[in-house]
C-alpha positions as CSV (number, residue, x, y, z in Angstrom):
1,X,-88.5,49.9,-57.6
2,X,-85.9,48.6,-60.4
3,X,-82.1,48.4,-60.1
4,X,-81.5,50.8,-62.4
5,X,-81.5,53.7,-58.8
6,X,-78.4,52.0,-57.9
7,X,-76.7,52.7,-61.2
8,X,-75.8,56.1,-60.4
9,X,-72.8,56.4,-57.9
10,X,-72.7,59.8,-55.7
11,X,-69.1,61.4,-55.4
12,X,-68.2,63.3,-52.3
13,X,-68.0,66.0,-54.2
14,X,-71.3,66.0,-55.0
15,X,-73.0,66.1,-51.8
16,X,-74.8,69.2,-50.4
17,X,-73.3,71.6,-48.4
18,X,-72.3,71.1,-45.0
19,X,-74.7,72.2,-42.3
20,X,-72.5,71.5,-39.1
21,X,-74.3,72.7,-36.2
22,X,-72.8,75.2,-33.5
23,X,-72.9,73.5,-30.4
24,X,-75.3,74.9,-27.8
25,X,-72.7,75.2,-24.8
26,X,-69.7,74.6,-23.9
27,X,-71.0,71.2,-22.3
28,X,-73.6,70.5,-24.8
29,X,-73.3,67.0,-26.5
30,X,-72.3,68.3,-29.6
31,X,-69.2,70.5,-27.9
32,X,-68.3,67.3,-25.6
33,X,-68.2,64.9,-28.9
34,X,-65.8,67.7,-30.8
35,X,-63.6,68.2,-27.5
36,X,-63.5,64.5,-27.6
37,X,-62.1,63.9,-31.4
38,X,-59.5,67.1,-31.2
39,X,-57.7,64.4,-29.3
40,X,-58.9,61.2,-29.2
41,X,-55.8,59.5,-28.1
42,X,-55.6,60.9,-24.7
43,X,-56.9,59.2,-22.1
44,X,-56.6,62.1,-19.2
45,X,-58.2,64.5,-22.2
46,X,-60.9,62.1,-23.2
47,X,-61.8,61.4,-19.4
48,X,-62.7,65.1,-19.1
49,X,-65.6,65.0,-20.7
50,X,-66.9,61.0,-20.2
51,X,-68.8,59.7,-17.4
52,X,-67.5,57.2,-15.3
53,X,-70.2,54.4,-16.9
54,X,-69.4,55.6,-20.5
55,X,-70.1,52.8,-23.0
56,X,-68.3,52.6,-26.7
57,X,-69.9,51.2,-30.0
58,X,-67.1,50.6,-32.8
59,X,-68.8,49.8,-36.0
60,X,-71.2,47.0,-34.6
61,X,-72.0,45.5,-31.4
62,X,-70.1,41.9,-30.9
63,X,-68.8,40.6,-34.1
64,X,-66.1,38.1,-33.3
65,X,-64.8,37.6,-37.0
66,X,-64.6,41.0,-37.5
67,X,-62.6,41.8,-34.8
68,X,-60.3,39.2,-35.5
69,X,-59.2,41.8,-38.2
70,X,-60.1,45.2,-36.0
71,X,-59.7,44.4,-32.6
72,X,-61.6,47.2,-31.3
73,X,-64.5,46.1,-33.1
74,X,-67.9,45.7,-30.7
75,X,-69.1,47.0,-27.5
76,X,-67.0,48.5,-24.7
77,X,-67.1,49.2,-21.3
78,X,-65.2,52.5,-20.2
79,X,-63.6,55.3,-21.9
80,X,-60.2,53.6,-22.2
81,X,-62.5,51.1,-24.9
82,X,-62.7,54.4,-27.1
83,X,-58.9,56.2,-26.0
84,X,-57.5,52.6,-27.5
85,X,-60.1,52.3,-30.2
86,X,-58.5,55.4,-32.2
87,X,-54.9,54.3,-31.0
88,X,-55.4,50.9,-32.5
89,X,-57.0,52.8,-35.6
90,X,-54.1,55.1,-36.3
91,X,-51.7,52.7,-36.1
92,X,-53.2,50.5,-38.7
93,X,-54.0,53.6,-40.8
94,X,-52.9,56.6,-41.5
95,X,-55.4,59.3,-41.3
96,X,-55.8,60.8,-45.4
97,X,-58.8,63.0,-44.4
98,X,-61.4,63.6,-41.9
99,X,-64.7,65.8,-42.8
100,X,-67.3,66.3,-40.2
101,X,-70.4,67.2,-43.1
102,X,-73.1,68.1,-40.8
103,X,-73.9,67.4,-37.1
104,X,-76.7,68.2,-34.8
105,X,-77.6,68.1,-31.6
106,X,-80.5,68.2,-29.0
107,X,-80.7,68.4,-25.4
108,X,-79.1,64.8,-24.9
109,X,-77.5,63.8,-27.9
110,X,-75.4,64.5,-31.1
111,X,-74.6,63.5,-34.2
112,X,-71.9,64.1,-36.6
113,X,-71.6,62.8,-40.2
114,X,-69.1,62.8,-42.8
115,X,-66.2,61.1,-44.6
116,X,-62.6,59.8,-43.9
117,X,-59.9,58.5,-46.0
118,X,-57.6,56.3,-44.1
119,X,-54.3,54.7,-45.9
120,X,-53.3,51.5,-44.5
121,X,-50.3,51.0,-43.2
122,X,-49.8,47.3,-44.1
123,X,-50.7,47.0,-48.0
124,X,-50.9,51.2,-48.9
125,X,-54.2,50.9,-50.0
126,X,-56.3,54.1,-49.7
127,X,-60.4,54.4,-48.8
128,X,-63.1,56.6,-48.3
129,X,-66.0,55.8,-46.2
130,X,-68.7,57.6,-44.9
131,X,-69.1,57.8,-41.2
132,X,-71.4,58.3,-38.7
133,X,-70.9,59.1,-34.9
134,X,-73.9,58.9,-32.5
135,X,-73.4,60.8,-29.3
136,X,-75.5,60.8,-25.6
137,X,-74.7,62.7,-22.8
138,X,-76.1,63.2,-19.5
139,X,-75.0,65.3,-16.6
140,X,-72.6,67.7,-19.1
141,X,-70.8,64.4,-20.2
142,X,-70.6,62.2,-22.7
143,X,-71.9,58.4,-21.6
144,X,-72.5,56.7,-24.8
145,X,-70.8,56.9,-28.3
146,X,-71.3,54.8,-31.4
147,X,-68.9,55.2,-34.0
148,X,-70.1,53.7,-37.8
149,X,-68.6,53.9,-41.2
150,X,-68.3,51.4,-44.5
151,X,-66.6,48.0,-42.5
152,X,-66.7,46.3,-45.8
153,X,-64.6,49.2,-47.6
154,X,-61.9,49.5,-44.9
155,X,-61.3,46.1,-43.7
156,X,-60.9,45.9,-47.7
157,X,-57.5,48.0,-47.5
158,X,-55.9,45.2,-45.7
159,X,-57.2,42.8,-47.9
160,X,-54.1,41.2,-49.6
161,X,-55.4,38.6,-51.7
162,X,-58.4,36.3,-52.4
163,X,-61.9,36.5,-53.0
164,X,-65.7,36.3,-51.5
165,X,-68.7,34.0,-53.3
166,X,-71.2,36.7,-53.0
167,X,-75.3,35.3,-53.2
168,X,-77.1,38.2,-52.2
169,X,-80.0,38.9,-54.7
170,X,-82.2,36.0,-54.4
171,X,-83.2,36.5,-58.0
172,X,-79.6,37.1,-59.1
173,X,-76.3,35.2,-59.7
174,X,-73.4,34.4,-57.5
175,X,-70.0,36.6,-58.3
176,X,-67.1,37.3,-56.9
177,X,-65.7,40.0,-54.8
């Protein structure tokens, strides 16, 4: 395979049609995880539909230089780890845009994938990442989400000055980013 497949950059706009699923039930996973992100932000709300041993991935699973820059980056115990996850988020962004694109589901999980533009609140800059959110439940609750999206692009909008020696292609040349 050449480089040349990596020329061509997809817009959002071109992307297929959404095929978001209808959840099953009223407790299936995928209507749990929607219940969930109508209000993110409440903890009685969110608690509703969590299990008491509920576990929370934020874009990786320990990453202690990341989360010098988004604290709620890694692995949480508890459904206050996601409640404070999007409280921290929205006050270091300002929500642009949030587009579920498709989701599925099956008797024990979901998924939902899409695209958000967040603005930050520090510098103004504006992003768009694709994002991911992986969903299990068990007994007509949710017990595990992992959230993912484009770490590099976002932690980018609070990136004020400076730059990164990138070696990444063996073959290649170092550059900056």
């Amino acid at each position: 395979m050449t480089r040349d497949v990596y020329a061509r950059t997809a817009k959002i706009s071109e992307a297929p049609a959404p095929s978001v699923a209808i959840p099953t039930g009223p407790n299936s996973p995928l209507a749990l995880l929607q219940a969930v992100l109508e209000n993110p932000t409440d903890l009685e709300h969110v608690r509703r539909y969590t299990t008491g041993d509920f576990m929370y991935v934020s874009l990786n699973y320990e990453h202690p230089e990341l989360k010098q820059i988004m604290p709620w980056a890694g692995t949480t115990a508890g459904t206050e780890g996601l409640v404070q996850t999007f409280k921290d988020v929205f006050t270091f962004w300002s929500v642009v845009a949030f587009e579920p694109q498709d989701s599925f589901e099956n008797s024990d999980g979901a998924a939902i994938f899409g695209y958000f533009t967040y603005r930050s609140n520090t510098l103004g800059k504006t992003v768009t990442s694709p994002l991911s959110i992986l969903a299990r439940a068990r007994d007509g609750k949710l017990s595990f989400v992992q959230f993912m999206e484009d770490t590099f692009a976002t932690v980018r909008s609070f990136r004020e000055s400076g730059t990164y020696r990138i070696k990444a292609d063996p073959n290649g040349s170092e550059f900056d980013v």
